[in-house]
C-alpha positions in Angstrom: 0.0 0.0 0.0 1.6 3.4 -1.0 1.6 6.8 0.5 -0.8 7.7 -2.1 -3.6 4.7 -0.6 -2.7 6.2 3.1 -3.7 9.6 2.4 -7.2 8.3 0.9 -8.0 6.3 3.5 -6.8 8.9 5.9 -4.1 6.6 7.5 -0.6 6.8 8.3 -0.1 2.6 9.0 -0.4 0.3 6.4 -2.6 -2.3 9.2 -4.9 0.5 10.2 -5.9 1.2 6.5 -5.9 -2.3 5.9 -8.3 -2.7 8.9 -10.4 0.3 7.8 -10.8 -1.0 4.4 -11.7 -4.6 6.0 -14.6 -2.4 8.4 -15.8 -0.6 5.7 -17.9 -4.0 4.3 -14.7 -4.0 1.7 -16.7 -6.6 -0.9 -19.8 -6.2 1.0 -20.7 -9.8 1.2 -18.9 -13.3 1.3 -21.3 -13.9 -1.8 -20.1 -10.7 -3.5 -16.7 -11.4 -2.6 -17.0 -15.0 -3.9 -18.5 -13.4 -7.2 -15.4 -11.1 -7.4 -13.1 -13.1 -6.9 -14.5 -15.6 -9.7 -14.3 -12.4 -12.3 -10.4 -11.5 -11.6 -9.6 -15.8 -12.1 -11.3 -15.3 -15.7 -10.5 -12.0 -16.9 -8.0 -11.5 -14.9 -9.7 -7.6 -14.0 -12.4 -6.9 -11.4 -14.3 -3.7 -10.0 -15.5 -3.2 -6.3 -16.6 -0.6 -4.4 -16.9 -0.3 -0.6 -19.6 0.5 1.4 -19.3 3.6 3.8 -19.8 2.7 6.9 -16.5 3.8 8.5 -15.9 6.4 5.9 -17.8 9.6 4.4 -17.0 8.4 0.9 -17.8 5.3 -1.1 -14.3 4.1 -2.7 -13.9 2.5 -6.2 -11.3 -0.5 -6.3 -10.1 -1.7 -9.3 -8.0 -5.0 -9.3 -5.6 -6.9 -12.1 -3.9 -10.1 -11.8 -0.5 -10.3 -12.4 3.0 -12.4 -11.6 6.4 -12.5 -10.6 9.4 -13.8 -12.7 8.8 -16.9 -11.0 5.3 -17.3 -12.2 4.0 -16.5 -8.7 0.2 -14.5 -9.0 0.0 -11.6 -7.1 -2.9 -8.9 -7.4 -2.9 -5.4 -8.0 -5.6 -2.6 -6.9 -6.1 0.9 -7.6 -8.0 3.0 -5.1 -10.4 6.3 -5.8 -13.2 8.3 -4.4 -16.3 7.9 -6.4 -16.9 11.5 -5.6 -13.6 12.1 -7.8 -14.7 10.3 -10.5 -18.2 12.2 -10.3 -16.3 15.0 -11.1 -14.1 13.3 -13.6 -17.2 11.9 -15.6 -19.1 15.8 -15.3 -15.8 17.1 -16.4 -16.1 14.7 -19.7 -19.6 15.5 -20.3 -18.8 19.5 -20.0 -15.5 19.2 -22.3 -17.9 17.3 -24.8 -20.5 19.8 -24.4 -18.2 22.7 -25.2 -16.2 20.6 -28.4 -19.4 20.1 -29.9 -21.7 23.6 -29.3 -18.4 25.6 -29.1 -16.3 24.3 -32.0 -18.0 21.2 -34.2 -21.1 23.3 -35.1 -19.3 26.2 -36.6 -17.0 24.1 -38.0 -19.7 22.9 -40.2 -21.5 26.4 -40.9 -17.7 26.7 -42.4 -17.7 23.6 -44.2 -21.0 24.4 -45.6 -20.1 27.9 -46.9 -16.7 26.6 -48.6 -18.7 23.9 -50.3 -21.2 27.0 -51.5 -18.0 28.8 -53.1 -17.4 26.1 -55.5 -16.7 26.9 -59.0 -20.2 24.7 -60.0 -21.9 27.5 -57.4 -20.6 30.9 -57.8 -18.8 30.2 -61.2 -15.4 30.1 -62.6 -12.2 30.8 -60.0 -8.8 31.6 -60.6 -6.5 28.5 -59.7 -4.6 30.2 -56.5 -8.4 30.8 -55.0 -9.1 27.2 -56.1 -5.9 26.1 -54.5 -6.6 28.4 -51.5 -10.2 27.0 -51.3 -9.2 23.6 -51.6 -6.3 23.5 -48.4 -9.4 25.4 -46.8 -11.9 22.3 -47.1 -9.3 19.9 -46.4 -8.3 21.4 -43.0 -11.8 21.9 -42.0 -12.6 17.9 -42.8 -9.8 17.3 -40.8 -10.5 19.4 -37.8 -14.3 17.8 -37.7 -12.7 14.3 -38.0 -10.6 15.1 -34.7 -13.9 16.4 -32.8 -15.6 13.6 -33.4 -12.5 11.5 -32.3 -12.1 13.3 -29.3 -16.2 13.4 -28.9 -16.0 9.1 -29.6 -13.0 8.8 -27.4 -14.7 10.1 -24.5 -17.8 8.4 -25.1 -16.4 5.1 -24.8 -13.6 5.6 -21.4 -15.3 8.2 -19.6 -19.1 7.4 -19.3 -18.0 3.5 -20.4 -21.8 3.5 -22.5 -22.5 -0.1 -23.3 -25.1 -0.8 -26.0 -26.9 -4.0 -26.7 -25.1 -6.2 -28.8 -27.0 -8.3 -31.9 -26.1 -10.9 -34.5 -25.1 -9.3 -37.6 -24.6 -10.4 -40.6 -20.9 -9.6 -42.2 -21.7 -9.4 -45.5 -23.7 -6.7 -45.9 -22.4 -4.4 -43.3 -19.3 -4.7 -45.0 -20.0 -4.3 -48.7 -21.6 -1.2 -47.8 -18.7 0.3 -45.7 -16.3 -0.8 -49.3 -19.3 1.4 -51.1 -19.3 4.3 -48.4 -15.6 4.8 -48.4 -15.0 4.7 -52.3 -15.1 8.3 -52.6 -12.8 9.0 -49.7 -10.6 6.3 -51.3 -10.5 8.0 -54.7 -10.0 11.4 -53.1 -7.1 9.7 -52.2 -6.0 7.8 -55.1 -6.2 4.6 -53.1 -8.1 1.8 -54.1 -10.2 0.0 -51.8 -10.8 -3.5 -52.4 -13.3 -5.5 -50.6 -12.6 -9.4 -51.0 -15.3 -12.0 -51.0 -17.4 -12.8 -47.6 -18.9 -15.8 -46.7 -22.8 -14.8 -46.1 -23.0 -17.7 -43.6 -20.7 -15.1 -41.6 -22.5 -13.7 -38.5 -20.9 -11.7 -35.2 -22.4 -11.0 -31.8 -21.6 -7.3 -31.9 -23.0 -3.3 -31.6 -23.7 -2.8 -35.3 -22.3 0.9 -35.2 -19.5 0.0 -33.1 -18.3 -2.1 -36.4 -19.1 -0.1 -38.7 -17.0 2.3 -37.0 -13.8 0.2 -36.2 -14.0 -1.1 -39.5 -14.1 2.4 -41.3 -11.4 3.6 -39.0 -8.6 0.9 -39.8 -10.2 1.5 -43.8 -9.5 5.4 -43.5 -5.7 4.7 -41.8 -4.7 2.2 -44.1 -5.9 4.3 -47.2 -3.5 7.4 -44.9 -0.7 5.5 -44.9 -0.7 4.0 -49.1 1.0 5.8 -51.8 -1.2 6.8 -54.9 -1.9 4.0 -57.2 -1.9 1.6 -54.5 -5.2 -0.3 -53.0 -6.1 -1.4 -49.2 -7.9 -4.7 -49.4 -9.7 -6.0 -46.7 -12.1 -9.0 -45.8 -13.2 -11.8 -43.1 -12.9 -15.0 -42.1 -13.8 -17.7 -39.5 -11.1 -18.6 -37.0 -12.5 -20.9 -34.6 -15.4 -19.4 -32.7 -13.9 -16.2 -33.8 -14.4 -14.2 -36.6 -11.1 -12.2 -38.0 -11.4 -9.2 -40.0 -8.4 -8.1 -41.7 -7.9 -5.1 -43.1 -4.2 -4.7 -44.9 -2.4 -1.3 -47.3 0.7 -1.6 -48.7 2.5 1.5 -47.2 5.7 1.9 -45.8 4.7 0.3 -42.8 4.4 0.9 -39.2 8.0 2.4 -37.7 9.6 0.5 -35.1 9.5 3.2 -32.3 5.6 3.2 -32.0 4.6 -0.1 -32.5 4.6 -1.3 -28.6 2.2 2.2 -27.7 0.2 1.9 -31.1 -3.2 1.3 -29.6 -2.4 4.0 -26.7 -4.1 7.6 -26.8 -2.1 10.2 -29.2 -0.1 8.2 -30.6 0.9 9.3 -33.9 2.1 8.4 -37.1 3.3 10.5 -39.9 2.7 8.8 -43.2 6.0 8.4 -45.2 4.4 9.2 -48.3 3.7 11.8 -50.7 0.6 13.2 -48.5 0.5 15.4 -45.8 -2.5 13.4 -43.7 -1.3 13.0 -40.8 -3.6 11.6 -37.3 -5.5 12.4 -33.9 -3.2 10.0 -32.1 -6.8 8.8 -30.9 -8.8 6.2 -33.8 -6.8 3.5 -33.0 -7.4 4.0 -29.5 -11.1 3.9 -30.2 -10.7 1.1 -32.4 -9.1 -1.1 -29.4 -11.6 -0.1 -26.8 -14.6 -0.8 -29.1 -13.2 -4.3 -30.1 -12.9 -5.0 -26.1 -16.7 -3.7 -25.1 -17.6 -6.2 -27.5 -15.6 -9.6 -26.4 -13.0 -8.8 -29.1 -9.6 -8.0 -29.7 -7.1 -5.9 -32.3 -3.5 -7.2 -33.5 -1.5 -5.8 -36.4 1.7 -7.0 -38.2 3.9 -4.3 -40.1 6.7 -5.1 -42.3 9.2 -1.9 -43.0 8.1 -0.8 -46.8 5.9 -3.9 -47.4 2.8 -2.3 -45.6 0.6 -3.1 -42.6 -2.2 -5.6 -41.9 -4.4 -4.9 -38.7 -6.8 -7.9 -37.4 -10.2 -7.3 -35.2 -11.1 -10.2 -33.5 -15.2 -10.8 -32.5 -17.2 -13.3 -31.4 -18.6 -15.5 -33.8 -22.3 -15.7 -34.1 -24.8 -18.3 -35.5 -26.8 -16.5 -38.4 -30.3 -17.0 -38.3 
């Protein structure tokens, strides 16, 4: 216990706390406790919070299993007021508030008024005002694309929403993200090729939540390939997993990042001829929506042969 663990449970001995923790009903019930304790043996991650009956303020425990170099478990928990975390979570909901009244709708008054100055609307413009117009467009689509990263990203940690989870057919939900993303593809001079998909294949998931990893990983790799090039992606049955892959043929993913790839801001710089670069925060999204659902991301990136990224769900029998 650390001096941090003291302080919150107003303490200066490690027994005391311990004690105080013990008094305060620490898993409420031998039955809870029981139930607990079965969560951390299979996921290896449980939540508790104590019941204030020696202390003013309910405290949130979280707990991870770990091991020593000897293969010894041990357990690991991380205390915090829930009145902190009241504010934490009000905090979120205010910063959200503010991103979208104080900057997203603006942002697409602007959009909407560089769209109206296009040669088709107000007639013919010189190529510098095109030019001008065009880096105009761009930043804005990338500035609304980082809003609604940032408004995704706090969705998913901070208020931890959980929606209900269906079978879904693959097929369809992902012939229509290959037709959606065609334009953005040929913006970019990428070509996006989807291969052929089983229609027996079915997952267990949140429809929009794969719709929206899926079109992440899509809009990345198309960032990261070189004009002339095409990202390829597609799906198939791995046990009672489903894998769907989705793999460009950039430069790759360099060496320096790959161990934090999947942590928030994390960037990469595409080592090509465009100048997209990345909120640091997609992929983040991507990992956390993959784990609401029972699932899981993985990549492999060779050094100027191009990356392939892998999202792993729970199959589903399709009706």
């Amino acid at each position: 216990m650390n001096t941090a663990a003291l302080e919150l449970l107003d303490e200066d001995r490690i027994e005391s706390a311990l004690a105080k923790l013990h008094n305060s009903a620490l898993f409420g019930s031998s039955e809870e406790k029981e139930k607990l304790l079965g969560t951390l043996r299979s996921s290896g991650y449980a939540e508790f919070s104590t019941q204030p009956r020696c202390m003013t303020d309910t405290i949130i425990g979280n707990i991870y299993t770990s091991a020593d170099q000897n293969g010894v478990p041990f357990y690991i928990t991380f205390l915090r007021l829930e009145a902190k975390l009241k504010k934490q979570k009000q905090f979120a909901q205010d910063v959200n508030s503010v991103i979208t009244h104080e900057l997203r709708t603006p942002l697409t008054s602007i959009k909407g008024a560089l769209e109206m100055l296009q040669p088709k609307v107000v007639g013919p413009l010189s190529d510098k005002a095109t030019a001008l117009l065009k880096i105009a467009h761009t930043n804005c689509d990338r500035m609304l694309e980082l809003i609604q990263d940032m408004l995704d990203s706090n969705e998913q940690t901070q208020t931890k929403k959980t929606a209900e989870r269906e079978v879904t057919a693959l097929a369809p939900v992902l012939s229509n993200i290959a037709t959606s993303l065609q334009g953005y593809g040929t913006y970019h001079g990428v070509e996006i090729r989807l291969k052929s998909v089983d229609d027996t294949l079915a997952v267990n998931v949140v429809p929009s939540h794969l719709i929206k990893i899926v079109t992440n990983l899509i809009s990345n790799a198309v960032k990261a390939s070189q004009k002339g090039q095409h990202v390829e992606f597609w799906a198939e049955t791995a046990e009672d997993k489903i894998k769907i892959l989705v793999k460009d043929n950039g430069s790759g993913i360099p060496a320096e990042i790959q161990d934090r790839l999947f942590d928030k801001f994390t960037r990469s710089q595409w080592l090509n001829e465009k100048s997209t670069g990345s909120s640091g925060l997609g992929l983040n999204i991507v990992k956390t929506l993959a784990e609401t659902m029972d699932g899981s991301v993985s990549f492999v990136s060779d050094a100027g042969k191009g990356s392939t990224f892998c999202v792993t769900l729970p199959k589903a029998p399709l009706a």
